[in-house]
KEMARTOR-316676 format. One record per residue (C-alpha): chain; x, y, z; residue in one letter; residue number from 1. Coordinates in pm, whole numbers, plus 50000, padded with zeros to 5 digits. Each point is the difference from the previous one (the first is absolute). Example, Ala and Ser with C-alpha at 12.3 -4.5 7.8 and 13.67 -1.06 7.14 Angstrom:
<recs>
A:51230:49550:50780:A:1
A:50137:50344:49934:S:2
</recs>
This chain:
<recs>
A:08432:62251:16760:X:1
A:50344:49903:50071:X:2
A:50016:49706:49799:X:3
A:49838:50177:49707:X:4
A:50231:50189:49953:X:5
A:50246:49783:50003:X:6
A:49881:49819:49717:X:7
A:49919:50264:49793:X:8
A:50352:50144:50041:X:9
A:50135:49652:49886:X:10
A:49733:50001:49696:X:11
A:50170:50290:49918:X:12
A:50335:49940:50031:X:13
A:49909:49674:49790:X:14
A:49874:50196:49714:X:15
A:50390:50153:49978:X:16
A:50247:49716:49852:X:17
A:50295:49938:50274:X:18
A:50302:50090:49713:X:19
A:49813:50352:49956:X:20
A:50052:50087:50354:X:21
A:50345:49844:50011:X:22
A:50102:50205:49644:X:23
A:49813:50306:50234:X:24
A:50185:49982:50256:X:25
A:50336:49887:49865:X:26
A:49973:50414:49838:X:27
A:49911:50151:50296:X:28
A:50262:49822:50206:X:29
A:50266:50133:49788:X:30
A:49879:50306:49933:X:31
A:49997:50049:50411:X:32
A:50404:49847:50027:X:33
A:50070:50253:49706:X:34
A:49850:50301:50195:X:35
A:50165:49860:50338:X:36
A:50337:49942:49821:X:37
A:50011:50347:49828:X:38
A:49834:50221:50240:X:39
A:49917:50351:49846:X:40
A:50180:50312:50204:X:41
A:49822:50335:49962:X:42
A:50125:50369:50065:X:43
A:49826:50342:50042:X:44
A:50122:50333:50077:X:45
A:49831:50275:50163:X:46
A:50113:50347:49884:X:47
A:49892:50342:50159:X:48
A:49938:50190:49688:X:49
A:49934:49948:49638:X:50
A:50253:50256:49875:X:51
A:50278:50132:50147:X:52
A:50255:50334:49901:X:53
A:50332:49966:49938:X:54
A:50204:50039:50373:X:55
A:49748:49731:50165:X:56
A:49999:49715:50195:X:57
A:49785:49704:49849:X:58
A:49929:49790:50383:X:59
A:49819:49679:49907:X:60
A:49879:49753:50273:X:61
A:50034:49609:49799:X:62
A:49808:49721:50053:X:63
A:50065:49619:49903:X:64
A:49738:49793:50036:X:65
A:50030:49595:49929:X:66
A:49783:49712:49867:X:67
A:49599:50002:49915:X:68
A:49925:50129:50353:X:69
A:50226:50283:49994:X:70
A:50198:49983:50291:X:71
A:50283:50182:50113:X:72
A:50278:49856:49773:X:73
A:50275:49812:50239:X:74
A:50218:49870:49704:X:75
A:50155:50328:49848:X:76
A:50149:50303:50246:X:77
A:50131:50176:49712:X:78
A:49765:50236:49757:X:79
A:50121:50138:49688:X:80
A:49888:50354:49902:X:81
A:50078:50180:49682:X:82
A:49920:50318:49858:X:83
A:50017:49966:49615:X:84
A:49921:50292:49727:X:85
A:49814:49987:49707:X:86
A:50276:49885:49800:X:87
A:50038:49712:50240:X:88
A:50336:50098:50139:X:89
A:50024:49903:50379:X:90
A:50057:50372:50155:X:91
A:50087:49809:50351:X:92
A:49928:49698:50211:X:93
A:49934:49926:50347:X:94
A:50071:49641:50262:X:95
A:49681:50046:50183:X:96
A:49995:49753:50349:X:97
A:49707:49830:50008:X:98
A:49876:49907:50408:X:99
A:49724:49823:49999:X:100
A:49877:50138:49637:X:101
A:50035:50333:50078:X:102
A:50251:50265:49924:X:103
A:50128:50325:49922:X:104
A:50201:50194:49807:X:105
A:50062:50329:49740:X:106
A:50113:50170:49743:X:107
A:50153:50347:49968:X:108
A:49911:50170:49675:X:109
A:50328:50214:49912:X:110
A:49937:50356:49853:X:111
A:50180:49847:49602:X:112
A:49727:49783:50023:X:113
A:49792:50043:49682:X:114
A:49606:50035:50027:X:115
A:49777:49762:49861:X:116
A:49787:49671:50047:X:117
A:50228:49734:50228:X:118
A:49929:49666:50187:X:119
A:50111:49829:50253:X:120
A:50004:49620:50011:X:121
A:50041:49769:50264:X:122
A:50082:49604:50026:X:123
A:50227:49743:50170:X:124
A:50238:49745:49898:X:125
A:49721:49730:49990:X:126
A:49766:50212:49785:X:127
A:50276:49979:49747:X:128
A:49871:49645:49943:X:129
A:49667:50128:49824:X:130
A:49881:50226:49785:X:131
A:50152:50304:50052:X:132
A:49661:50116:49914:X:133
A:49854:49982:50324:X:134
A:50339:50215:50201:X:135
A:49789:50261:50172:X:136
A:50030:50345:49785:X:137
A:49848:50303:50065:X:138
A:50007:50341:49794:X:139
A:50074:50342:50150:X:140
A:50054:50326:49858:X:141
A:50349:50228:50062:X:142
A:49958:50344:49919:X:143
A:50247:50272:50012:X:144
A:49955:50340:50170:X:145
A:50133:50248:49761:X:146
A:50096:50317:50142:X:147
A:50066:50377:49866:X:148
A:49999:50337:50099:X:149
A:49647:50068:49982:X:150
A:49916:49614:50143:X:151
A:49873:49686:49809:X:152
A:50149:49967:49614:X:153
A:49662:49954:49879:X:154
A:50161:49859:49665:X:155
A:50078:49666:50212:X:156
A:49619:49951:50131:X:157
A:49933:50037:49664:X:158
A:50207:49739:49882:X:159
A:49868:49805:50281:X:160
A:49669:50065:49930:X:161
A:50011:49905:49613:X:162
A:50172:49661:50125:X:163
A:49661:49961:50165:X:164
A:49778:50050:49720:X:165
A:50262:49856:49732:X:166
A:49702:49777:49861:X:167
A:49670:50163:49951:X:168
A:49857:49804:49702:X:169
A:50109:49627:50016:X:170
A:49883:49760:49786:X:171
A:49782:49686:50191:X:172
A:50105:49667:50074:X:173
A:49707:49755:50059:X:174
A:50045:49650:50132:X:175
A:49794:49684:50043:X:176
A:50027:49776:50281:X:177
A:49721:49690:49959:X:178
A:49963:49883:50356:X:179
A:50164:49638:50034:X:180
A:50258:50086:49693:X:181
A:49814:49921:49743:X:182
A:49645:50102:49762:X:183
A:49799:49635:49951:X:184
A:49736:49969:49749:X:185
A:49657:49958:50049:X:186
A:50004:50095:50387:X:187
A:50027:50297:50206:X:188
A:50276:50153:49998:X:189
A:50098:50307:50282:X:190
A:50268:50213:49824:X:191
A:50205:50306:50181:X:192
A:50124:50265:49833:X:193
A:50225:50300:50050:X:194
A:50044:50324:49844:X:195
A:50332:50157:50028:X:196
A:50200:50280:49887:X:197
A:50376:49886:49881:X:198
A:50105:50099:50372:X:199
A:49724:49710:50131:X:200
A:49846:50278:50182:X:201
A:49588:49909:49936:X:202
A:49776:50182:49780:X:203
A:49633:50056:49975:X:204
A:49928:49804:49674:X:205
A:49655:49881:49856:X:206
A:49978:49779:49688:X:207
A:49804:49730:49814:X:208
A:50058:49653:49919:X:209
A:49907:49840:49635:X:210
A:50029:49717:49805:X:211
A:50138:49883:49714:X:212
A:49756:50148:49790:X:213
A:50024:50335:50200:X:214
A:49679:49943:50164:X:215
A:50008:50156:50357:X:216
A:49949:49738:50267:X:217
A:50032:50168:50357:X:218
A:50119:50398:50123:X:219
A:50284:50001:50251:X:220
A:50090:50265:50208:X:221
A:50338:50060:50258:X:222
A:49906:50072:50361:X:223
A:50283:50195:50205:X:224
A:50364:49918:49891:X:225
A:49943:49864:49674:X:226
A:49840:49692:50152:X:227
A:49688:49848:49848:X:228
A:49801:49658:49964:X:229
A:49752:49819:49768:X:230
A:49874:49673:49918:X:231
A:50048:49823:49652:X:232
A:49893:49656:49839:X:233
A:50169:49963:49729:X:234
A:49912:49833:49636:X:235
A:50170:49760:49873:X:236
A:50222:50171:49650:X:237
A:49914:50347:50139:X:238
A:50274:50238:50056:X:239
A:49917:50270:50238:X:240
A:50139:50346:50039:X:241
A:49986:50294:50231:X:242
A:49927:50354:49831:X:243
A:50058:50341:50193:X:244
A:49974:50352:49893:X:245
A:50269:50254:50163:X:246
A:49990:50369:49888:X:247
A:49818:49891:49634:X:248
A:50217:49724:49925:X:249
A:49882:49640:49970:X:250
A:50257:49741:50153:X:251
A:49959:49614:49961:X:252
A:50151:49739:50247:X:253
A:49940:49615:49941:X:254
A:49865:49822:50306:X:255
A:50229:49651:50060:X:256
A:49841:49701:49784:X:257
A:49767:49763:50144:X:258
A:50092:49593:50057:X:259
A:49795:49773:49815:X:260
A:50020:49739:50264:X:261
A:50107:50140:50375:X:262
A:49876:50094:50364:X:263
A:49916:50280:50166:X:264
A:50005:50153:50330:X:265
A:49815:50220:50194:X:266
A:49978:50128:50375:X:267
A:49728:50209:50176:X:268
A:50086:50161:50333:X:269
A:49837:50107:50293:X:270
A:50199:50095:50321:X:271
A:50096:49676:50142:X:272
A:49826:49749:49741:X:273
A:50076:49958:49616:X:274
A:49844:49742:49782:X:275
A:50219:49904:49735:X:276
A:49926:49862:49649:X:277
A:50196:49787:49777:X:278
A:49803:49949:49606:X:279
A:50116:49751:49722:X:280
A:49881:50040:49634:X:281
A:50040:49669:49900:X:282
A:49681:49814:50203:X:283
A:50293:49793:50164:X:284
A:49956:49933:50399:X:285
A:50188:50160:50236:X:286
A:50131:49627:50195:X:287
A:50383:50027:50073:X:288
A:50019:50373:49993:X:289
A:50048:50266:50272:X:290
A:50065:50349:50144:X:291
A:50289:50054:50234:X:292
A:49936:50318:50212:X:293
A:50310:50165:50157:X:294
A:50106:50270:50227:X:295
A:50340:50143:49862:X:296
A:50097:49613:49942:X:297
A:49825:49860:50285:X:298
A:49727:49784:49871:X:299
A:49696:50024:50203:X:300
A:49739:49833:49826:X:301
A:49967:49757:49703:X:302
A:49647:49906:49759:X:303
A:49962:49722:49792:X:304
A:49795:49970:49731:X:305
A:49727:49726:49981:X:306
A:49916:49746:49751:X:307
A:49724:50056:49792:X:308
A:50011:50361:50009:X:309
A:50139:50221:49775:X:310
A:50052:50319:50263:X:311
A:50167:50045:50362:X:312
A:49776:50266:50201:X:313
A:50081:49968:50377:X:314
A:50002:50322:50272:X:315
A:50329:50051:50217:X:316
A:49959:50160:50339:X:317
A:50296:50228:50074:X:318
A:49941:50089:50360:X:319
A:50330:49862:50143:X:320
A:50196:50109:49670:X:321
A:50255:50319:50055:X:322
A:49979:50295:49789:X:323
A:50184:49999:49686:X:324
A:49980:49871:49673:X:325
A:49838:49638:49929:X:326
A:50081:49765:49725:X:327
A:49815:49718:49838:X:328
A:50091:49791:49690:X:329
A:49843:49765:49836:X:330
A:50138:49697:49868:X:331
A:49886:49706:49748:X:332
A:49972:49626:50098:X:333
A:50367:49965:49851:X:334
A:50154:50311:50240:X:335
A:50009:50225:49759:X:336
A:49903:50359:50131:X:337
A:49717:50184:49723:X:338
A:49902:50317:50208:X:339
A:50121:50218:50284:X:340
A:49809:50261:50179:X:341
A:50128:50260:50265:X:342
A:49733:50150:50301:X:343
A:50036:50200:50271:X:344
A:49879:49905:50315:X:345
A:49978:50267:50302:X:346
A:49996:49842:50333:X:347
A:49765:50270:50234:X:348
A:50139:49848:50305:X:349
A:50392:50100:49910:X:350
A:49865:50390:49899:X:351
A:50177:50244:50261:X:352
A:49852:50350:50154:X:353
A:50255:50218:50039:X:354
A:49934:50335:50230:X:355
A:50231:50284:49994:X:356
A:49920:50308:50239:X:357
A:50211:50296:50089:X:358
A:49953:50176:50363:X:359
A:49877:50368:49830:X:360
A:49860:50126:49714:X:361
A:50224:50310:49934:X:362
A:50341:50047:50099:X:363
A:50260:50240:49966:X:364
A:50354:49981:49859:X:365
A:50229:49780:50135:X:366
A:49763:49889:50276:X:367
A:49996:49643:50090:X:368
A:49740:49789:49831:X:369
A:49906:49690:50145:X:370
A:49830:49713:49841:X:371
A:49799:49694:50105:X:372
A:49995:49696:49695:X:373
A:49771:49725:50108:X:374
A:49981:49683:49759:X:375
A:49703:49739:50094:X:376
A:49864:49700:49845:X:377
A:49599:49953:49868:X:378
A:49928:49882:50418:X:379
A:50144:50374:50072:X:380
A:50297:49786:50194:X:381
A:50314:50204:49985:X:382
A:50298:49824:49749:X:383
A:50367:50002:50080:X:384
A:50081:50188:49734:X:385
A:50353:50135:49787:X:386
A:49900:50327:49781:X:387
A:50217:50251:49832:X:388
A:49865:50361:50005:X:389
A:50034:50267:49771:X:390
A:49957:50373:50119:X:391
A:49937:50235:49706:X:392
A:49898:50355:49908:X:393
A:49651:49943:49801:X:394
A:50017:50336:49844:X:395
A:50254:49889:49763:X:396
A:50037:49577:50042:X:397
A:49623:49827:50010:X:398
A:49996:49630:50093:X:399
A:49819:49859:49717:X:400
A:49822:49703:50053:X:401
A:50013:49853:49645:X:402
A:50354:49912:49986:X:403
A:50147:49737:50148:X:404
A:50005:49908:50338:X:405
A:50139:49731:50249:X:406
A:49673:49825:49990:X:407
A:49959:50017:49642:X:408
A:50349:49863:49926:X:409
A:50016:49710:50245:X:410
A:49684:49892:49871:X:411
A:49963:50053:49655:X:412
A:50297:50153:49813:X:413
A:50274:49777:50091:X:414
A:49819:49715:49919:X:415
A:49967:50109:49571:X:416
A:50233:50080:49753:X:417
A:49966:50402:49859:X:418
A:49893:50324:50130:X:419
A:49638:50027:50138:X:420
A:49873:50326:49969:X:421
A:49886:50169:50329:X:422
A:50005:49711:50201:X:423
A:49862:50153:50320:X:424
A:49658:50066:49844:X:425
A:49928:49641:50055:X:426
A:50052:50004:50384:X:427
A:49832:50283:50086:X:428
A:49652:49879:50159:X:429
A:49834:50342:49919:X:430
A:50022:49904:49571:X:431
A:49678:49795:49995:X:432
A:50105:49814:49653:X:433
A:50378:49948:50092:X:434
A:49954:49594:50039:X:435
A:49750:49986:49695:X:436
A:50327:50184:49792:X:437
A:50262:49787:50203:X:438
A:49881:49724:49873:X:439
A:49992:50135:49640:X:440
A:50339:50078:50058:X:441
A:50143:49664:50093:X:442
A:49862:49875:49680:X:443
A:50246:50232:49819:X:444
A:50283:49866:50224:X:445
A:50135:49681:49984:X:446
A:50174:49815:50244:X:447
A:50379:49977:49991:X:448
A:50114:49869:50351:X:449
A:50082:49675:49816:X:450
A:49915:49757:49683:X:451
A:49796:49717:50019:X:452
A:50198:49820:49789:X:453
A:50337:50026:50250:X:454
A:49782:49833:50263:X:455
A:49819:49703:49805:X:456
A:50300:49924:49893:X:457
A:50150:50061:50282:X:458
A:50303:50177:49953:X:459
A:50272:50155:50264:X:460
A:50101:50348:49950:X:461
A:50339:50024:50047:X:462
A:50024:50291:50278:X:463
A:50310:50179:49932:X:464
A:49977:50223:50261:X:465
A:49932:49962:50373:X:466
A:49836:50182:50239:X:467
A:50257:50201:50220:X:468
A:49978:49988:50399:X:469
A:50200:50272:49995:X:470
A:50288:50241:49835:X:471
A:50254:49862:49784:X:472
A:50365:50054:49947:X:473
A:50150:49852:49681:X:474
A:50316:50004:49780:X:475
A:50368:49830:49949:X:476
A:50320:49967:50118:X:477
A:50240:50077:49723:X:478
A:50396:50083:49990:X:479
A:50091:50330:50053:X:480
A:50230:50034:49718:X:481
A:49798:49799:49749:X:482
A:49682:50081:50053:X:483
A:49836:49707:49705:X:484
A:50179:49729:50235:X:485
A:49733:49929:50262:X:486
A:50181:49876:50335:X:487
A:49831:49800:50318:X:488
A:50037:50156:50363:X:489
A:49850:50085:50295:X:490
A:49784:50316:50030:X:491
A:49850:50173:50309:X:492
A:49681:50247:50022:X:493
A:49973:50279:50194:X:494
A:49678:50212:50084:X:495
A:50016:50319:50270:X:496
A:49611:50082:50023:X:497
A:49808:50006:50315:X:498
A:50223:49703:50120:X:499
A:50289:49849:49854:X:500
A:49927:49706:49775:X:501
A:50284:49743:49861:X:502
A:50040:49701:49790:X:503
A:50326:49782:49854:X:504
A:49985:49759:49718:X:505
A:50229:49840:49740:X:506
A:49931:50041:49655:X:507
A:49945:49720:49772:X:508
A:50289:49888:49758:X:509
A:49915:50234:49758:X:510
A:50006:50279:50227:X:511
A:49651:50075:50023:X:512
A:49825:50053:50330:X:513
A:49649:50124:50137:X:514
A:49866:50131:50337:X:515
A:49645:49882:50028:X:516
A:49743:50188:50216:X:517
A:50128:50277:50156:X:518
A:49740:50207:50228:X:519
A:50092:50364:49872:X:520
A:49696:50238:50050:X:521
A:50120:50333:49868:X:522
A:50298:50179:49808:X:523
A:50356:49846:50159:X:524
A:50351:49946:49970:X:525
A:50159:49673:49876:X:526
A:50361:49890:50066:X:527
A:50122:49692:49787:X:528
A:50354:49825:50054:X:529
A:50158:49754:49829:X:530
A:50357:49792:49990:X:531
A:50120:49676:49902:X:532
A:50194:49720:50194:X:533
A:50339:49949:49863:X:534
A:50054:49736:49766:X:535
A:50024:49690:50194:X:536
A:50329:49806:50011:X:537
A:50187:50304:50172:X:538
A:50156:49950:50292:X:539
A:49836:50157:50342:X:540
A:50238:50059:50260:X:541
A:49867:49836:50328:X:542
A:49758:50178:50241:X:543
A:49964:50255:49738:X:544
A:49644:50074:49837:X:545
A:49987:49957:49645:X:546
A:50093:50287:49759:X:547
A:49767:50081:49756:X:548
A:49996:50231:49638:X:549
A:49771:50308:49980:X:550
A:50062:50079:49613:X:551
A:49625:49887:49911:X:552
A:49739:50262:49833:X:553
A:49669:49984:50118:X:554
A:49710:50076:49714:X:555
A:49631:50065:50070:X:556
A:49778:49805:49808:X:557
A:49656:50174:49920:X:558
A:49746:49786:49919:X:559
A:49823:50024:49677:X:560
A:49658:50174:50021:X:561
A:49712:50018:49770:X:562
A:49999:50206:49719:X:563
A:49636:50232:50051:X:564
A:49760:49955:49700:X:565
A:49813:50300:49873:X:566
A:49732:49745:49929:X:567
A:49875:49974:50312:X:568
A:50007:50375:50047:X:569
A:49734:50133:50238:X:570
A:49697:50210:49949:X:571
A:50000:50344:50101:X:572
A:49634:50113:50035:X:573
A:49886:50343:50029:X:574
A:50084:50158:50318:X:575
A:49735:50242:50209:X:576
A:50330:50138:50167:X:577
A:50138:50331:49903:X:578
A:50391:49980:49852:X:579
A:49951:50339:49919:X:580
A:49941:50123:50363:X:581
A:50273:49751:50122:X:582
A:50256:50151:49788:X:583
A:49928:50332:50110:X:584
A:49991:49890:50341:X:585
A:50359:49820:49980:X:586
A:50099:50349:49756:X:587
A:49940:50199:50336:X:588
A:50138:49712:50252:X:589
A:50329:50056:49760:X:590
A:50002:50331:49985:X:591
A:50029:50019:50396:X:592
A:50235:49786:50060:X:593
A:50229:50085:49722:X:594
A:49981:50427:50144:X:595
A:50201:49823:50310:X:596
A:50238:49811:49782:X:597
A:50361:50188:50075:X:598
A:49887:50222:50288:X:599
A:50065:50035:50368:X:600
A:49894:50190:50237:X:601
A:50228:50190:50254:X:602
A:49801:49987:50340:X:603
A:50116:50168:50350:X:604
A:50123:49749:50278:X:605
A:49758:49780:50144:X:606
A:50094:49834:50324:X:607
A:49785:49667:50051:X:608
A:49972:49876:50328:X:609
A:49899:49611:50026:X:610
A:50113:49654:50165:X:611
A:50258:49813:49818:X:612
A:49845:49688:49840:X:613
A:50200:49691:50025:X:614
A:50058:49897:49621:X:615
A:50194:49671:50066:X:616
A:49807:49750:49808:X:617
A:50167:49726:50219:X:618
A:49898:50179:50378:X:619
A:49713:49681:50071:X:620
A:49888:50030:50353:X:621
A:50083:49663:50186:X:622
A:50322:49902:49765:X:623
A:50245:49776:50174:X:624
A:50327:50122:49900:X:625
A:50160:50357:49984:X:626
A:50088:50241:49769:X:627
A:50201:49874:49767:X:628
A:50358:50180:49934:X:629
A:50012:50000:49592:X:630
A:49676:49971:49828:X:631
A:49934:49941:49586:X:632
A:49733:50198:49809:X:633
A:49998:49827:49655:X:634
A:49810:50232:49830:X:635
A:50286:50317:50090:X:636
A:50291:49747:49849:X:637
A:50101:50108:49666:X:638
A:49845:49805:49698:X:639
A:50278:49860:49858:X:640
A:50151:49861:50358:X:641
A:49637:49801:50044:X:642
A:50149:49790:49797:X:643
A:50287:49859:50209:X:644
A:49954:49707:50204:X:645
A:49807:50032:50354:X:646
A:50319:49935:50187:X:647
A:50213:50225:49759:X:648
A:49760:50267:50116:X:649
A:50055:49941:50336:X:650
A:50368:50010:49999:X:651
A:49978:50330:49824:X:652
A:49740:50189:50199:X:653
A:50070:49840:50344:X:654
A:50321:50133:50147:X:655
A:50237:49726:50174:X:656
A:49773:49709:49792:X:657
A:50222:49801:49805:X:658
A:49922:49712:49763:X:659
A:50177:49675:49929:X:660
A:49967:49719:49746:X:661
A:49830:49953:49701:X:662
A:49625:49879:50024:X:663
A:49844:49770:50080:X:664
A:50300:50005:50296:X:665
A:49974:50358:50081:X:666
A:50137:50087:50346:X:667
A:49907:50354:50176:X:668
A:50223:50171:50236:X:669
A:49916:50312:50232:X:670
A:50275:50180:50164:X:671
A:49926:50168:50394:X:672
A:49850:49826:50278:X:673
A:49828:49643:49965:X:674
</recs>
């Protein structure tokens, strides 16, 4: 048995000429360097709410993952968060430190905020590489809580509420997606379709198809969010179109034209097996041409065509694939790619249980609740696991489990270009036909992580910017009294947070200089010096330390951020929240606090008995030395003395310190007993 199947593998391998798999495998290897040269970073933000009132806090927890696995990006430690309005105008911007992918950070919505539909984007330095396309965004909803005499301005929900409903009757987009690119005559052909109002939020559409003579050929009808199928084999000289009827009126949209010679493609899945199909027109064979099948730019698996036939059909087993979209393209004997098809494959051995339990039932007002969160695997073994958690009132804010989600985004909407309506519809295991319309919807998506021809031909993207370990701290050094002549010196970095951090370098000749990487992981101060050496030729008297000019400017250089495209602006579905009962709920929450705004209370004495506590941040059992005499607390030092040297500060605020020299030969002397 052993030996027979040795020879029939080599009979096979014989029927395959040795410069197909060379021309094979020559693609694939590049297409792996070009996804291990240019990994791809992606972000995600977990908010609490989907709408907030003017006066809140938006807290978002962010996550960075890295590569085709997904791992905890290690490259990038600082986030960028924006929240942008509808007129694309960035309202504010957060440095979000990244540990480990993970993060945090908010935004405080002022009061002068104006309502409406915002969103808040997210990317790093590196992302700035791509397609801005694929910067995580995310839509959420501001509204204002308008308050009079007699409570909520009703005019306001009104407005609110027509911005809602602004379109009732849209007209209908519909679409047509043949599955491998292209319509081929004389075989079958699957064809997507999508029907869409001008928002691209899906529509229940049903229509026919006819011919050139107006004959009808085949009904078609949209299944839930526009999305629909149907098989077609065209005739050669026939031109096809699509006819619908919405509200009594006839509309006509032309279906793409058919190829008189060309391939097509089509794949049939089933859990963790697909059979795949690749159909010429022309009676040619198949010998010399293949299908590369990747995972996010990790090929996996590659079929060649064989001589004498004039199809590929082979199955693919999937079981050690991840979850996550799959790719496979299929190329001619010369190289040349002909069709493309996108599937998603759902690994059952990565799906998660999550448990969440609280300890009662009922409980009262402000009594404490506590919570047990279990997350297992498909054994039932407990996973190490990092979750954010949201705690909401579901009277007025319902989680809604069609929007998007952490699972959805990781594994399906960061990989395509474009909105995807209700994206958590497909991961929920209780929709019995979410995979049969997932895969109806990735053949009205096309792939946009890269283009073919950049890695046949094998092209280097020129990566402008670089992933940052850390905070940066950027300008020039420029004269003081002429601020357009740019001047070299030496500049120094100060931080006072948590511990004191500091850092000397000398500018370049042009003046400019850069601190790389600092760890910073909140809000801080920064302290920058600079000064120049005097010119050199002057005379220094002997055991003196050399003098030096401080008549330099320093000027913070911001780097240039992306511009945010109203292209790529996200869809806001149809919320089963309440804004109505969360603005009166906010209307009373302001109307409290604002009856204590300006009052105080005149009580009788109170005398508090208790044990002094001792404050001193510095008391640490076990320390070896004493008390000290004269102790420094940066943050009670004026703002504009943080700016003075360290040893400038200590000969003011230290009495009997004095300070000698000019740096680097600084000497310190301290009058009283050695």
């Amino acid at each position: 048995m052993y030996w027979r199947i040795i020879i029939l593998s080599l009979f096979f391998l014989s029927l395959i000429p040795l410069e197909d798999v060379k021309l094979a495998d020559q693609i694939s290897d590049r297409l792996l360097s070009y996804s291990q040269d240019y990994p791809i970073e992606r972000a995600y933000l977990h908010t609490d709410k989907p709408f907030y009132v003017t006066g809140e806090d938006i807290w978002f927890k962010a996550y960075l993952m890295l590569g085709p696995y997904q791992t905890p990006d290690t490259i990038s430690s600082v986030l960028y968060v924006e929240l942008v309005s509808e007129e694309g105008a960035v309202m504010e911007r957060r440095q979000v430190r990244i540990n480990e992918g993970l993060g945090f950070g908010d935004f405080h919505l002022h009061r002068n905020i104006l309502p409406g539909n915002y969103m808040l984007q997210a990317y790093t330095r590196y992302m700035q590489n791509f397609d801005d396309s694929f910067f995580y965004r995310k839509g959420i909803k501001i509204l204002q809580v308008y308050q009079t005499e007699a409570g909520v301005n009703t005019a306001a929900r009104e407005r609110f509420d027509s911005r809602e409903n602004a379109f009732t009757t849209p007209p209908v987009l519909l679409r047509f997606f043949p599955e491998g690119g292209d319509l081929v005559e004389g075989v079958v052909n699957y064809v997507a379709f999508k029907a869409t109002e001008p928002t691209g939020k899906g529509i229940e559409a049903e229509g026919i198809i006819v011919n050139s003579a107006g004959i009808e050929i085949l009904k078609f009808r949209a299944k839930r969010f526009g999305l629909g199928l149907f098989t077609l084999v065209p005739v050669r000289g026939e031109i096809y179109t699509a006819i619908l009827k919405i509200n009594s009126v006839e509309l006509k949209f032309p279906l793409p034209a058919s190829l008189k010679n060309g391939y097509a493609m089509h794949i049939a899945k089933d859990r963790n097996d697909l059979n795949l199909w690749v159909r010429n027109n022309m009676g040619s064979d198949m010998e010399g041409a293949f299908v590369i099948g990747h995972y996010r730019g990790f090929p996996f698996i590659t079929i060649h065509g064989e001589r004498g036939k004039n199809i590929i059909n082979s199955p693919v087993n999937l079981t050690n694939i991840p979850s996550g979209i799959l790719h496979f393209t299929f190329f001619d004997s010369l190289g040349i790619p002909h069709c493309e098809r996108l599937v998603y494959h759902e690994n059952e051995a990565e799906m998660l249980e999550f448990s969440i339990k609280s300890d009662k039932e009922n409980y009262k007002k402000r009594e404490k609740v506590t919570v047990d969160i279990r997350c297992t695997g498909q054994q039932g073994n407990p996973l190490l696991t990092n979750i954010s958690l949201s705690v909401t009132n579901t009277s007025v804010i319902n989680p809604d489990p069609l929007k998007s989600n952490i699972m959805s985004y990781f594994n399906l909407e960061s990989d395509l270009k474009g909105a995807i309506e209700n994206p958590g519809y497909y991961f929920n295991t209780e929709n019995k036909d979410r995979l049969e319309l997932l895969d109806v919807l990735l053949l009205t998506h096309g792939w946009r992580r890269f283009a073919w021809k950049d890695v046949l031909n094998d092209l280097k993207m020129s990566v402008q910017f670089l992933a940052e370990p850390g905070f940066n701290i950027e300008g020039n050094l420029v004269d003081f009294y002429n601020q357009s002549k740019y001047r070299p010196g030496y500049v120094r970095l100060f931080i006072f947070k948590d511990r004191l951090y500091f850092n000397e370098m000398e500018s370049d000749a042009s003046g400019k200089f850069k601190f790389e990487g600092i760890d910073i992981n909140d809000s801080t101060h920064v302290v920058i010096q600079a000064w120049e050496k005097r010119p050199p030729g002057k005379k220094i008297k002997p055991n003196n330390a050399p003098e030096y000019k401080n008549d330099l400017f320093i000027r913070i250089e911001s780097p240039a951020f992306p511009v945010p495209k109203l292209d790529y602006w996200p869809i806001f579905p149809a919320s089963k929240s309440s804004p109505e009962k969360y603005i009166d709920l906010n209307t009373l929450i302001l109307s409290i606090d604002s009856s204590f705004e300006g009052r105080t209370v005149l009580m009788d004495e109170i005398l508090i008995k208790s044990t002094k506590i001792s404050n001193d941040p510095y008391d640490v059992p076990g320390k070896l030395y004493r008390n000290p005499s004269q102790r420094i607390d940066m943050d009670s030092i004026p703002v504009h003395y943080q700016s003075l040297l360290f040893f400038d500060i200590l000969r003011r605020y230290v009495p009997g310190l004095s300070v000698r020299g000019y740096p680097p030969g600084l000497q310190v002397e301290l009058r009283g007993p050695r």
